[in-house]
C-alpha positions in Angstrom: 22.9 -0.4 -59.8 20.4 -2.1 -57.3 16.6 -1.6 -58.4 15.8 -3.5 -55.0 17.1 -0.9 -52.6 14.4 1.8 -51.8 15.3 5.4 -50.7 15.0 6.3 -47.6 12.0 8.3 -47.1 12.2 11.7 -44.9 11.0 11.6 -41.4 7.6 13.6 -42.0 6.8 10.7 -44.0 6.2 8.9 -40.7 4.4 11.7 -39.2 0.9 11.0 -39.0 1.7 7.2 -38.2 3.6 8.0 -35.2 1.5 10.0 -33.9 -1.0 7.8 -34.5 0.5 5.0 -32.2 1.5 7.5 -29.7 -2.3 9.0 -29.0 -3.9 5.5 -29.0 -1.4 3.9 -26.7 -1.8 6.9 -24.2 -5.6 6.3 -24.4 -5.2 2.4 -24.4 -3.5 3.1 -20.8 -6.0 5.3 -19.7 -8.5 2.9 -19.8 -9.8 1.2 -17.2 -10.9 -2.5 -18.0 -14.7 -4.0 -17.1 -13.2 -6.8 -14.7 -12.2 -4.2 -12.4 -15.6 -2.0 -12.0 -18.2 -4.7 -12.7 -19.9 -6.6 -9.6 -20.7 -9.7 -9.0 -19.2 -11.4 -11.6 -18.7 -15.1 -12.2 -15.3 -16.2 -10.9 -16.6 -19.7 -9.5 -12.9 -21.2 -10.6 -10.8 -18.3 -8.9 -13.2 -17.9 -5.6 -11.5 -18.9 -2.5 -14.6 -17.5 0.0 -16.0 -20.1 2.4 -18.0 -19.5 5.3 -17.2 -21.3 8.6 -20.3 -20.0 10.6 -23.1 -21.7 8.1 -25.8 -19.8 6.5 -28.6 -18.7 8.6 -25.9 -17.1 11.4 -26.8 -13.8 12.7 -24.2 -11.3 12.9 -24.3 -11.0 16.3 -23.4 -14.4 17.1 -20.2 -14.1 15.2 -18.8 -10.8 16.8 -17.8 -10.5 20.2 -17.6 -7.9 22.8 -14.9 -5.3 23.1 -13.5 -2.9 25.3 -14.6 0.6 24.4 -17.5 -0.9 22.8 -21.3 0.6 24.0 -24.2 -1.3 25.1 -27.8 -0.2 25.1 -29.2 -1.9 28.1 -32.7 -1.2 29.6 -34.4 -3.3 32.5 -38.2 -3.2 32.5 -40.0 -4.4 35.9 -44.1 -4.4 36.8 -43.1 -1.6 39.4 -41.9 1.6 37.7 -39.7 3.0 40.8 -38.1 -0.5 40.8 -37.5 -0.4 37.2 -35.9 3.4 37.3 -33.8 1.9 40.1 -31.9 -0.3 38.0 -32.3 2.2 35.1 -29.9 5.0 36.9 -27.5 7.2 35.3 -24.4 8.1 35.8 -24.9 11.0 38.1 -27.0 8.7 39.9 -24.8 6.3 40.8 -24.7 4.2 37.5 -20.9 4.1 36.9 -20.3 4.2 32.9 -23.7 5.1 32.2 -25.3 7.4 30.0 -28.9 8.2 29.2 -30.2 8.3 25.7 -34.3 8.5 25.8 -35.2 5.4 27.6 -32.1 3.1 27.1 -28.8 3.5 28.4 -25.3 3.6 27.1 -23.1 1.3 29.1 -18.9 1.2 27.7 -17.4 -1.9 28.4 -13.9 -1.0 30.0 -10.2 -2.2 29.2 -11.3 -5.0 31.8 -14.1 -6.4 30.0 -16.2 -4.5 32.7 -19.7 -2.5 32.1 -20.9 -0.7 35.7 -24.3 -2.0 36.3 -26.5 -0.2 39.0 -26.7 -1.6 42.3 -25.4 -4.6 40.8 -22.0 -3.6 40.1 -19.7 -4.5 38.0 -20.3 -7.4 35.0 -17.6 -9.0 33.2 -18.4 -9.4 29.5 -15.1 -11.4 28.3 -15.6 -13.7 25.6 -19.0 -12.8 25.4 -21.4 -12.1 21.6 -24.0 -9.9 22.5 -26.4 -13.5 23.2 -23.6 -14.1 25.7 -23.4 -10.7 27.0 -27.4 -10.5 27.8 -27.1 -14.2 29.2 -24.5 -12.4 31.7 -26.4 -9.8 32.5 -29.6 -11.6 33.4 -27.8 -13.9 36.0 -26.7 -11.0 37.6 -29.9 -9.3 38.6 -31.3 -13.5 39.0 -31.0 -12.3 43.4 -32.4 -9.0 42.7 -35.3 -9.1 40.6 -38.3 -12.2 39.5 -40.1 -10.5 36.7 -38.5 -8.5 34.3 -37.6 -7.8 30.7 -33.8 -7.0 29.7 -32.6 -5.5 26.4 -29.4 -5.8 25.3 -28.2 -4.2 22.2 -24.5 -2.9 20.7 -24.9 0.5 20.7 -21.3 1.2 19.0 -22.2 -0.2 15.4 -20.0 1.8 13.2 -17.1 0.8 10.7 -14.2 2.9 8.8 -14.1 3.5 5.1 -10.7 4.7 3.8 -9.0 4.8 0.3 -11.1 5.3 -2.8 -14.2 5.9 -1.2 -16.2 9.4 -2.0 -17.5 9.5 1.8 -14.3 8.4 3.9 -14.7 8.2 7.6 -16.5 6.0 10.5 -19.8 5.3 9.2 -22.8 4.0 11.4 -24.4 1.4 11.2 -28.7 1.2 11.1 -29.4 -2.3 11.6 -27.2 -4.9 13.2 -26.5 -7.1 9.9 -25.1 -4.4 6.9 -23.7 -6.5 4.0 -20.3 -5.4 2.7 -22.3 -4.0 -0.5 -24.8 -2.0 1.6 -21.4 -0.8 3.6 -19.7 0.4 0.5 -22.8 2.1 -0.4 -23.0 3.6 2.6 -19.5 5.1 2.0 -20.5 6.8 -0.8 -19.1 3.5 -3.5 -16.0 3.6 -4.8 -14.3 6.2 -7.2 -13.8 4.9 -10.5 -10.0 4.4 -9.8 -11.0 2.2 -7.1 -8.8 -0.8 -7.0 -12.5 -2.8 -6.5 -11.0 -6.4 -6.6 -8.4 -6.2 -3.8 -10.4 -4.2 -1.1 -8.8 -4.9 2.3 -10.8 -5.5 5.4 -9.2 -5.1 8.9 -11.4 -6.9 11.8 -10.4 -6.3 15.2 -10.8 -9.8 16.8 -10.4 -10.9 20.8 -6.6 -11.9 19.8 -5.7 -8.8 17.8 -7.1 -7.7 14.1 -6.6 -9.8 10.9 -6.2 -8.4 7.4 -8.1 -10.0 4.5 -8.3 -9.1 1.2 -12.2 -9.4 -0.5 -12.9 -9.1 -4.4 -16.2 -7.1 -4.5 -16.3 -8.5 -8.0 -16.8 -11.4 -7.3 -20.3 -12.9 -6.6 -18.9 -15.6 -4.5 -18.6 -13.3 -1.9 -22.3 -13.7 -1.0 -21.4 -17.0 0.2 -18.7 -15.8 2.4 -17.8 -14.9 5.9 -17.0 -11.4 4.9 -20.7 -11.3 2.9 -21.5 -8.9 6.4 -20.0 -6.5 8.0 -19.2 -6.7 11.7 -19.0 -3.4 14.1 -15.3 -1.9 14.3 -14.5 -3.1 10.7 -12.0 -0.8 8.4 -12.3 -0.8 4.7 -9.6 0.2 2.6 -9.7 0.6 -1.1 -6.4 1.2 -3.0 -6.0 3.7 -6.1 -5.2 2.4 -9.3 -2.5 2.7 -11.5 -4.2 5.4 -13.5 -4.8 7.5 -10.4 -1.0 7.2 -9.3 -0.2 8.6 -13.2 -2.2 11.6 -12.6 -5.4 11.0 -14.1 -8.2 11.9 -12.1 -12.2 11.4 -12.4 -12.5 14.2 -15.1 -9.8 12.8 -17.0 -10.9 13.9 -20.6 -9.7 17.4 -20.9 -6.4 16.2 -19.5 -6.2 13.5 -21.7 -7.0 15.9 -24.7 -4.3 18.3 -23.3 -1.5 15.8 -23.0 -2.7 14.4 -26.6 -2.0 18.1 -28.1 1.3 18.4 -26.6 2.5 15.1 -27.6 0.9 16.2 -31.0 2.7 19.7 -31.0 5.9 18.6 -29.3 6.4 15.8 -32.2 5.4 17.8 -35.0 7.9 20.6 -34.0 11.1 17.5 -33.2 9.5 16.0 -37.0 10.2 19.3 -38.8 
């Protein structure tokens, strides 16, 4: 007789030890690791961000005009009648404007086109707002000497969607919003927010263009999409541990799944 062979133990022997492995790979996957929560880490060998424009460009001087996009536009003269001609709303014979205190809303049309009193129509094609004030100004050059013209986007809003707590058009309160300040605005990201793959959709004159920005990644700073530009659409994908059912409050559920496992086992083990 063999003194080498050892009896088989019985399966409650194993018991503990399988349940062991099953609770701590369940928790193992619910885990969500630092590198995808933590900002502006160093990922200097994996960065791929480079910014075209230069530092030092304003915002504005990077995003051009659109159709359906608003304009605050005041003219300012020595002679106050002269200056509330030019200054005339809609109902007054102003076209596409509207009054808002003492500017008023002008929407560029499909055409490129904003309504101007008395002047008439502008074309603002290919124009950043610079451009679009530089246009302006030429046309009231045979109506008026001495003024003052501002010109300002009105419509300065982007889209959050995805894993954001406050989803929806959000507005804008100063012309240059970084893409940190924007997520902020938004509410930030869930914790199952898929942080290093956020996709940004930017309507541009030949049609939008999808990127795909690691807000991990401190390099970003550096980058084009370091601001936001009006129109914008953010989109943050879920994670895998959302798309299993785990949600914020995860815990109890975990704790919950953990018992059956537990109970289910024990009762296939006896």
């Amino acid at each position: 007789m063999n003194n080498n062979i050892h009896p088989i133990k019985p399966m409650r022997y194993y018991k503990p030890t399988i349940i062991s492995i099953f609770v701590v790979t369940f928790l193992l996957s619910g885990c969500i690791p630092q590198k995808e929560y933590i900002l502006l880490q160093d990922k200097s060998t994996k960065g791929n961000y480079e910014n075209p424009f230069g530092p030092g460009t304003n915002i504005t001087d990077k995003y051009f005009l659109m159709p359906n996009d608003y304009l605050f536009i005041n003219v300012s003269t020595p002679d106050p009648k002269l200056s509330e001609f030019f200054n005339q709303s809609s109902s007054s014979g102003g076209g596409n404007a509207q009054r808002n205190q003492n500017f008023f809303y002008y929407q560029i049309d499909d055409s490129m086109n904003i309504d101007f009193p008395y002047v008439g129509k502008i074309n603002l094609a290919g124009c950043n707002v610079k451009m679009g004030k530089t246009r302006v100004q030429e046309a009231l050059k045979p109506f008026l000497k001495e003024y003052n013209l501002t010109f300002k986007l009105a419509s300065n809003t982007f889209t959050a969607l995805g894993e954001f707590r406050k989803q929806g058009v959000q507005t804008m309160q100063k012309e240059q919003v970084t893409i940190f300040e924007a997520v902020a605005m938004a509410g930030g990201t869930t914790p199952f927010g898929k942080k290093r793959k956020m996709k940004l959709v930017r309507q541009l004159p030949d049609g939008p263009v999808t990127y795909e920005v690691d807000l991990t990644d401190k390099n970003i700073v550096n980058s084009e999409y370091y601001y936001i530009y009006p129109n914008d659409l953010l989109y943050v994908r879920p994670m895998r541990a959302k798309q299993l059912g785990i949600g914020e409050s995860f815990s109890l559920g975990l704790i919950t799944t953990a018992l059956a496992l537990y109970l289910t086992l024990d009762a296939i083990i006896k």
